[in-house]
VOGU-3710 file (C-alpha; in Angstrom, 3 decimals, decimal comma):
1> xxxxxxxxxx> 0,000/0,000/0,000  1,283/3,667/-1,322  0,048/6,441/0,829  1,288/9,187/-1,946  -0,412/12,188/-3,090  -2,072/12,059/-6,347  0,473/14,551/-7,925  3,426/12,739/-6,066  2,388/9,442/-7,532  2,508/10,689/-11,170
11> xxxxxxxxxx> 5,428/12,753/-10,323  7,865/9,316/-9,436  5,726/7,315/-11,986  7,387/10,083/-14,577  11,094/9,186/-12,950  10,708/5,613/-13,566  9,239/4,281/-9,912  8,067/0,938/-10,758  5,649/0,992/-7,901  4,566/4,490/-8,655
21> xxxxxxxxxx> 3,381/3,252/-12,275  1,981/0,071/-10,412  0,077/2,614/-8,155  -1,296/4,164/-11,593  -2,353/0,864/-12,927  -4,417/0,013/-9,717  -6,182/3,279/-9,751  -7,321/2,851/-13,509  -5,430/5,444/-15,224  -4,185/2,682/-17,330
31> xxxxxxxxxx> -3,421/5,220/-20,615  -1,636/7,203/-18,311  0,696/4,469/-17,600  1,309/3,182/-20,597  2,299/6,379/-21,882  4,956/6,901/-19,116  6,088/3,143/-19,761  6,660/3,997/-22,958  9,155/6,303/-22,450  10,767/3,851/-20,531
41> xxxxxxxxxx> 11,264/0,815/-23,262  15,368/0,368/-22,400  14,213/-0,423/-18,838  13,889/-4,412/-18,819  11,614/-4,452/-15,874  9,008/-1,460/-16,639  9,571/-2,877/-20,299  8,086/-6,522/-19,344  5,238/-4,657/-17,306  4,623/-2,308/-20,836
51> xxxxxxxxxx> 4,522/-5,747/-23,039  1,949/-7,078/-20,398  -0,292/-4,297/-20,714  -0,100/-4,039/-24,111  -1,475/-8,263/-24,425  -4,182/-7,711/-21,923  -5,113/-4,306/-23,988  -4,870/-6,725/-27,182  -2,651/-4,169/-28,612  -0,801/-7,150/-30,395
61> xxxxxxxxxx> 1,146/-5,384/-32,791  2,655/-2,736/-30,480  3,455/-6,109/-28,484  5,075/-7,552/-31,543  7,301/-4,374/-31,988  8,759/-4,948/-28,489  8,740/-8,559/-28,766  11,089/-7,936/-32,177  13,197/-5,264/-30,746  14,096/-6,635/-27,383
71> xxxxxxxxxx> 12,847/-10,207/-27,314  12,632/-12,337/-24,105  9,428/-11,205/-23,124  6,025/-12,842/-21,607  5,783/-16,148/-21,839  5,436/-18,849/-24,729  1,772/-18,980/-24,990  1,535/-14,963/-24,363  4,796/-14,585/-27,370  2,607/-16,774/-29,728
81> xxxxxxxxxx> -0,707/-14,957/-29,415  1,116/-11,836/-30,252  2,390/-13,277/-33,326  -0,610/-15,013/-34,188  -2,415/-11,666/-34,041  0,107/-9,581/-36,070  0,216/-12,024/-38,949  3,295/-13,518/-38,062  2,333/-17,202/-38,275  5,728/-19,452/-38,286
91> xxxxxxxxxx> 6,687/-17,034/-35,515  3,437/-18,213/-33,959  3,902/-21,787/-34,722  7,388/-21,579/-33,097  6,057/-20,181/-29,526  3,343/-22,694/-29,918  5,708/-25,976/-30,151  7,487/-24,675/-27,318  4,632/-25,095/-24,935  3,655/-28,829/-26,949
101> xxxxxxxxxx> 0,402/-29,290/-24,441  -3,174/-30,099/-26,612  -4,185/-27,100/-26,943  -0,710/-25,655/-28,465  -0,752/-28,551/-30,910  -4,141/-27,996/-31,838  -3,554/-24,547/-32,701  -0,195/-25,326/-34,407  -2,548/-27,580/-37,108  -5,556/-24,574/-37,174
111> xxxxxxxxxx> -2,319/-22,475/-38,442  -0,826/-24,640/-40,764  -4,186/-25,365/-42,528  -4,516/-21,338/-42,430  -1,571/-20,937/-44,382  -2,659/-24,363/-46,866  0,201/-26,455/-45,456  -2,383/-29,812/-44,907  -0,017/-32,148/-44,720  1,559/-30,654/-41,264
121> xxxxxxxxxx> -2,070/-29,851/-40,393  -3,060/-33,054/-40,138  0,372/-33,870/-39,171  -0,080/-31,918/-35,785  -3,814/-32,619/-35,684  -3,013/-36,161/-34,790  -0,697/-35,111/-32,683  -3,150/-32,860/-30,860  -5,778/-36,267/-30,686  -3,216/-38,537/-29,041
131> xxxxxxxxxx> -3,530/-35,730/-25,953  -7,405/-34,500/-26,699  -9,390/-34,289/-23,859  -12,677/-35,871/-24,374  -15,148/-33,025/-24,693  -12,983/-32,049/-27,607  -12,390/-35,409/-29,026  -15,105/-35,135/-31,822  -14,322/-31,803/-32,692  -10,443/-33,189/-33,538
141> xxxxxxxxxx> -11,948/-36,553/-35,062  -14,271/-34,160/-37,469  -10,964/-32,081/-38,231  -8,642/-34,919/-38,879  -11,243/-36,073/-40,975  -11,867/-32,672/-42,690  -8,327/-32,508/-43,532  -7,944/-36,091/-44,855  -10,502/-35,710/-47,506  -9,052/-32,201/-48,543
151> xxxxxxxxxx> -5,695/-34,915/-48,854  -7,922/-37,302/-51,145  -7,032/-39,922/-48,219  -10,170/-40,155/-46,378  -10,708/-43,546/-46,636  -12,165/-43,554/-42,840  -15,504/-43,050/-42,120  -16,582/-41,293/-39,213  -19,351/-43,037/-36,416  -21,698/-41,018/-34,442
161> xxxxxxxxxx> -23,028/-41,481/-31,150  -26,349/-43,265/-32,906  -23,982/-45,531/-34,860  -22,362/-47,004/-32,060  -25,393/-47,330/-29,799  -26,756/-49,199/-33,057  -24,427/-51,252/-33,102  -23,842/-52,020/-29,550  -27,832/-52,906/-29,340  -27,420/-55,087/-32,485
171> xxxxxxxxxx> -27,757/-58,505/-30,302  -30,768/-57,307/-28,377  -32,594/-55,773/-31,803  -31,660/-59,092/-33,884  -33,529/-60,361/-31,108  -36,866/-58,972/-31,174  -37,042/-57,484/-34,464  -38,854/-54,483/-32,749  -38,930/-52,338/-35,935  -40,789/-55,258/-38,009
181> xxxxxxxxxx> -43,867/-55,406/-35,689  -44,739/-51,988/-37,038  -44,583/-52,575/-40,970  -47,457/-52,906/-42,989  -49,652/-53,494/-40,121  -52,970/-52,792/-38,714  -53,683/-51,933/-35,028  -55,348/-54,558/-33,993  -55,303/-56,564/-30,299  -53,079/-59,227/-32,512
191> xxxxxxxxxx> -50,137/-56,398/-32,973  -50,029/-55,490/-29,340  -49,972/-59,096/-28,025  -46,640/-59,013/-30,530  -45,549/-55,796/-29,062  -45,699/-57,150/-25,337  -44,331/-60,397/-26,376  -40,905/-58,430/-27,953  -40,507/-55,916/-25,192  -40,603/-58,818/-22,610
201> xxxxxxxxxx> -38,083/-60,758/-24,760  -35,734/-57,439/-24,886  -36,032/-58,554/-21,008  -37,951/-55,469/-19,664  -40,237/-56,111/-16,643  -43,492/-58,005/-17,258  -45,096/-55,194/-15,056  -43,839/-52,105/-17,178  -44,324/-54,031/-20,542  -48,043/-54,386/-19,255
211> xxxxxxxxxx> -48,261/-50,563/-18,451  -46,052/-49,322/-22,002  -49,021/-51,346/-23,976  -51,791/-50,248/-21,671  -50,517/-46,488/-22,643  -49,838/-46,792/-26,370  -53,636/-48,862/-26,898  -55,149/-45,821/-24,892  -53,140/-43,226/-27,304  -54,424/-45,438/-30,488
221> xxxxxxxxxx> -57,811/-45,237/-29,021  -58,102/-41,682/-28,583  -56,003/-40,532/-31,776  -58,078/-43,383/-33,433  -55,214/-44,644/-35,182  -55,309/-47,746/-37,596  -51,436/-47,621/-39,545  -49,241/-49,216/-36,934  -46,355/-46,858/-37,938  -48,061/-44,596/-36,581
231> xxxxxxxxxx> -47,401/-46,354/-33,229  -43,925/-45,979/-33,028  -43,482/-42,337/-31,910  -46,078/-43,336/-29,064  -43,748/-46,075/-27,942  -41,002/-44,165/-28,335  -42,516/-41,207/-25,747  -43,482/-44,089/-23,079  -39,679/-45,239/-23,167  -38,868/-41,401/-22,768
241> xxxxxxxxxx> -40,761/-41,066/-19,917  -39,678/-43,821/-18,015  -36,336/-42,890/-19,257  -36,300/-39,113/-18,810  -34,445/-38,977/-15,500  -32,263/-41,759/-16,758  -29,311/-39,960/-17,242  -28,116/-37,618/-19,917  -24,825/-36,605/-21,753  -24,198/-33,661/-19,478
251> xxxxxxxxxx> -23,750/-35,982/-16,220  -20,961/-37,670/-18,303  -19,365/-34,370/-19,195  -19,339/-33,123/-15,989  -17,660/-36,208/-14,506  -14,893/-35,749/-17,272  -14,666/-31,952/-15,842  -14,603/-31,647/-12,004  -14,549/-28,709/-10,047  -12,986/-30,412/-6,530
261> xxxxxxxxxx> -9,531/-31,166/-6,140  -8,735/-33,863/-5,724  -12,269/-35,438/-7,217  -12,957/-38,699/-5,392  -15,030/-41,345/-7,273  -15,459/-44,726/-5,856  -16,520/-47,415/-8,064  -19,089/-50,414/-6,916  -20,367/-53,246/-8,530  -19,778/-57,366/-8,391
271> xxxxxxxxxx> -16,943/-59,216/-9,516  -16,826/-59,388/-13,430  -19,207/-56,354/-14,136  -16,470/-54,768/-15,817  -15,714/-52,639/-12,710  -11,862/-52,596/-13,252  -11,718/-52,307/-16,816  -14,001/-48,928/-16,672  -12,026/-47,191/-14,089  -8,822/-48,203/-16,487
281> xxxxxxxxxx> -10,415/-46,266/-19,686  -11,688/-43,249/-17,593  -8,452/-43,020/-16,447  -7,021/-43,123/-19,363  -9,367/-40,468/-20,584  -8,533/-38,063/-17,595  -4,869/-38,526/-18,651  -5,209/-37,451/-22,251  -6,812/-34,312/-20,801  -3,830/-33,329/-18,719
291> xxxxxxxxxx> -5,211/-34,315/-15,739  -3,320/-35,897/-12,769  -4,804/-39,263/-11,790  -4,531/-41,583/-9,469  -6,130/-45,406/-8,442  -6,517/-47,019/-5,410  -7,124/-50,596/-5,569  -9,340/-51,163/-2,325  -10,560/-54,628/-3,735  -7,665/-56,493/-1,534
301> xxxxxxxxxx> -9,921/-59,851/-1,468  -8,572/-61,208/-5,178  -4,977/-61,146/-5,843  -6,025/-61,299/-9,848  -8,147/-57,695/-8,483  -4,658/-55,916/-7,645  -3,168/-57,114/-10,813  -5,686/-56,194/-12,896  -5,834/-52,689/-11,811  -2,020/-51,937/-11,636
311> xxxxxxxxxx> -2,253/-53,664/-15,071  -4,774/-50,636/-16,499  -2,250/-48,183/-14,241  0,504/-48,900/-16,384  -1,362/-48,820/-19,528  -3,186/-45,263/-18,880  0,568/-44,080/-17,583  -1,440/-43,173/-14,054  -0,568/-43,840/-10,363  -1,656/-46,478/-8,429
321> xxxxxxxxxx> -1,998/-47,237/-4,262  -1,899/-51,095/-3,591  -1,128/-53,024/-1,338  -0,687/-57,319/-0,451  -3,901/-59,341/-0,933  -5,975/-59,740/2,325  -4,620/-56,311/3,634  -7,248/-53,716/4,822  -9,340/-52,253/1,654  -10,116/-49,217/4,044
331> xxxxxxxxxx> -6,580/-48,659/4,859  -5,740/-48,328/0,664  -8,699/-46,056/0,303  -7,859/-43,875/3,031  -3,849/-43,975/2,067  -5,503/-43,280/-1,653  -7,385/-40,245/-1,419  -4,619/-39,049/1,901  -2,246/-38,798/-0,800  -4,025/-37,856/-3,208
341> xxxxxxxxxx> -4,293/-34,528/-1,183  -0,844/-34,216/-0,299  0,597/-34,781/-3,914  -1,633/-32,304/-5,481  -3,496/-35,298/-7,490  -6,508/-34,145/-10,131  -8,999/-37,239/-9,687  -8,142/-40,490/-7,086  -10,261/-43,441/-8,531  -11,306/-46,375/-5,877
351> xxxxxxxxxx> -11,816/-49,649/-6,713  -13,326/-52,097/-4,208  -14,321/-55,465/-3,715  -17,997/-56,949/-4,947  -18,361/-60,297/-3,279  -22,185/-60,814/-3,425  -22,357/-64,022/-1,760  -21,070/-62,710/1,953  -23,778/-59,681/1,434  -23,959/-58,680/5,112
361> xxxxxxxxxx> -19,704/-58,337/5,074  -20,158/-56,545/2,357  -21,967/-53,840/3,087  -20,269/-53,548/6,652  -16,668/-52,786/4,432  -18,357/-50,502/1,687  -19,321/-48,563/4,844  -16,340/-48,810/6,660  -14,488/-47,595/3,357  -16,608/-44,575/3,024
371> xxxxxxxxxx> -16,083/-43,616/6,358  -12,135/-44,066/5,565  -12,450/-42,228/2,922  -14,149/-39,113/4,567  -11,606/-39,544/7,281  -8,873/-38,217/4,960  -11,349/-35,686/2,983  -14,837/-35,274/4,642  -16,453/-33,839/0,563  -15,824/-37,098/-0,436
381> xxxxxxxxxx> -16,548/-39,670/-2,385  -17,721/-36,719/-4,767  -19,504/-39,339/-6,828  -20,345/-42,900/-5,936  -20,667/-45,282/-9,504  -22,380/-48,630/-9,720  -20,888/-50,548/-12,617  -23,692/-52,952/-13,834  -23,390/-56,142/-16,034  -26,294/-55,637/-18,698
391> xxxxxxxxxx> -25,780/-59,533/-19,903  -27,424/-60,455/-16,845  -30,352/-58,111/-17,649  -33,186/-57,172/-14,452  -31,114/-59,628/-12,205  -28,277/-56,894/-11,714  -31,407/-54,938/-9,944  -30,960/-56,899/-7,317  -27,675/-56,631/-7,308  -27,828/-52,944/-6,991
401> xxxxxxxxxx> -30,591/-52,991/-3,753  -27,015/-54,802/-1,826  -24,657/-52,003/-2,333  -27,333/-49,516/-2,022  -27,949/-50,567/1,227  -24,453/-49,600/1,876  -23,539/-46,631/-0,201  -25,283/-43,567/-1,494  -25,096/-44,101/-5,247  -24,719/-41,404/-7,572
411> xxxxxxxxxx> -25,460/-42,894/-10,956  -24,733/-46,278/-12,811  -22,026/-47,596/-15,541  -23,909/-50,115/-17,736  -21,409/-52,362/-19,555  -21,349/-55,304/-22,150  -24,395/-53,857/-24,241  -22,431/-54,908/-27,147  -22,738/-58,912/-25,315  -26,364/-59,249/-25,039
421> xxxxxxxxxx> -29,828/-59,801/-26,344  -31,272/-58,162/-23,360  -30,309/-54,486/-23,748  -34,203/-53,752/-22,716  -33,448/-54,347/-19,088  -32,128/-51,011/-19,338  -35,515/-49,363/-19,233  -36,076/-51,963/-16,133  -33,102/-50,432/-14,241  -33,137/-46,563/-14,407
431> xxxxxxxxxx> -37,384/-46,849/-13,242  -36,980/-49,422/-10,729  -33,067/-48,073/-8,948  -34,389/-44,220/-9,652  -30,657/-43,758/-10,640  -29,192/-41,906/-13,829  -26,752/-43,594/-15,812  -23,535/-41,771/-16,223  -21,871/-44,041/-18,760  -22,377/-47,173/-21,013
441> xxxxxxxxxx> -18,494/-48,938/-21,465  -18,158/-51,674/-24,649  -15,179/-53,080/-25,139  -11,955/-53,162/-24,637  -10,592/-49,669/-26,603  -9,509/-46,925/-24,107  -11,754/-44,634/-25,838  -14,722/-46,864/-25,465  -16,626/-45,051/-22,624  -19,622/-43,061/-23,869
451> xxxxxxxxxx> -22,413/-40,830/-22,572  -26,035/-42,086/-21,859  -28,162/-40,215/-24,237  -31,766/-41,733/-23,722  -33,284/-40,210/-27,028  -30,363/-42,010/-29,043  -30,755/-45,131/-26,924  -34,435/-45,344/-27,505  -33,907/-44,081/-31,312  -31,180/-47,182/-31,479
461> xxx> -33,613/-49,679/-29,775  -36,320/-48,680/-32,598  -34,889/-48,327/-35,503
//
């Protein structure tokens, strides 16, 4: 704090007092300063505070003419926007590779395509995708792609979200055929006895079948409809409705960008759910976006647990907190998310044990982890995930009531949709748990994690 006059402070801001000018910065008489500054441009440390003012006042070229002059000033990403800005693209390019994060890289390909170079555009655009965090991950796929057909090489074609939920539901629709009850029909008691008949083979509850028909026969009634086609946005608003609080992509996106440090998420589910292998790709997707991760492999009941996880540690190039089989799962969860703190760590991921056959056990360690875990860090577990096996259809419902009973669950990973004939069981699930579904995981591809989007599930399941 400067307890000068106002005519004092401009006086020693004139002679060159650093604070002085600092003083005239603060008070807002930022033109004021600049012009003084600028009388001062052989001065290296009012010189770095005149090249500062100039980037925030994106005054780029009167940057650039310092920046050429007298060099070693701001730093890389700061040097490159000012080149960017005045024209000077290799310039830019060259501050940009110095820095070599996504974003750099990304930019480094938006210039070279700029300037026409496309085969270092796309060069750096891969680059750029090996490190792409996820929510921009179709944006660089679409790019990549954009510059491979300006190449006359795009021999790749791109898959949306509907694509791949097609195809993952290609078991359960080969199945029931859904979409051929519908053609050249009449509405008739015959077509919805067909209709209940398919949705209970897609293995959703006999109940909720019973109430979808009862609801699309009372629509057809009212509307007085007689082309079965016209059934199929009617069926299509039932699943809606059962699924609307299902989940949606923004819980996914939001789990991919937390605001707690470190973000705690411990992951539930039995024994072969695909527990272990989900944690390994999210991971591996927190990695690509920068992100500091670490595991903490709380199932201590399997040897073959422990190996497995340290085996997806070393493949996503994250951390990892183990320790012998038959130690205390609490103890790793607490020594988890304790360092996780101390070492500055983005996200801590727990794995633990799912051993349905000793259920009272169970739920007596989930608890006693929890309470471990809030021991080192009282917010957490910021989210609590339930990784279900959707080959074993409505019976993972009951599954879920166990570890319910012993954890607050956030939200649910479906896997293995790609595996089964009875992908309807997730209508079942999200109205009977009340629980939104934060991912679906196929596969074994680190990138194979994907956001719950109920229109395109429904929209998959139908067509």
């Amino acid at each position: 704090m400067f307890f000068w006059k106002k005519s004092d402070t401009e006086k020693k801001a004139k002679e060159g007092s650093k604070e002085a000018i600092l003083e005239l910065i603060k008070e807002g008489k930022r033109s004021k300063a600049i012009s003084i500054l600028e009388d001062f441009k052989n001065n290296e440390e009012l010189r770095r505070i005149l090249f500062d003012l100039y980037v925030q006042d994106k005054e780029y070229y009167k940057a650039y003419t310092l920046l050429e002059k007298y060099g070693n000033l701001g730093t890389a990403p700061e040097r490159a926007l000012v080149y960017e800005e005045s024209g000077y693209i290799q310039k830019a390019i060259e501050e940009y590779l110095k820095i070599g994060d996504f974003n750099s890289l990304y930019k480094v390909a938006l210039l070279y395509r700029h300037i026409g170079d496309y085969p270092k555009a796309l060069d750096f655009m891969e680059r750029a995708y090996k490190l792409v965090p996820y929510d921009k991950k179709k944006e660089v796929e679409e790019a990549i792609f954009d510059l491979k057909k300006i190449l006359g090489i795009a021999d790749i074609q791109k898959e949306s979200l509907f694509d791949k939920i097609s195809k993952t539901l290609k078991k359960t629709k080969d199945t029931i055929l859904l979409n051929t009850v519908f053609i050249n029909r009449k509405v008739d008691e015959a077509l919805f006895e067909e209709l209940e008949e398919r949705l209970v083979r897609a293995d959703i509850n006999v109940k909720l079948v019973l109430n979808i028909i009862e609801a699309v026969r009372a629509e057809a009634i009212k509307k007085n409809i007689q082309n079965a086609e016209e059934l199929k946005p009617i069926l299509k608003k039932e699943f809606l409705n059962i699924l609307k609080n299902g989940g949606n992509k923004d819980l996914f996106f939001e789990l991919l960008n937390p605001k707690d440090k470190p973000f705690v998420i411990l992951f539930l589910g039995v024994n072969g759910s695909g527990k272990t292998t989900t944690i390994g790709k999210l991971a591996s997707i927190y990695k690509t976006q920068g992100k500091k991760v670490l595991l903490g492999a709380a199932d201590t009941f399997r040897a073959a647990a422990i190996e497995q996880l340290e085996v997806w540690s070393e493949r996503s190039k994250v951390d990892i907190v183990k320790k012998h089989e038959g130690a205390d799962p609490a103890s790793v969860a607490f020594e988890a998310v304790k360092k996780g703190i101390e070492e500055n760590y983005d996200v801590v991921i727990i794995d633990t044990a799912g051993r349905l056959h000793t259920k009272e056990p169970l739920i007596n360690e989930l608890r006693k982890i929890k309470k471990s875990i809030q021991k080192a860090y009282e917010k957490a577990p910021h989210v609590s995930l339930l990784v279900l096996d959707s080959t074993i259809g409505q019976n993972s419902i009951s599954q879920a009531k166990v570890f319910k009973e012993a954890v607050d669950i956030n939200g649910l990973v479906i896997t293995k949709l790609d595996g089964t004939s009875k992908g309807g069981s997730v209508i079942s699930i999200v109205k009977d748990l009340s629980l939104p579904i934060y991912i679906t995981a196929d596969g074994e591809r680190m990138e194979d994690l994907d956001p719950f989007d109920p229109e395109i599930f429904v929209d998959a399941l139908l067509s």
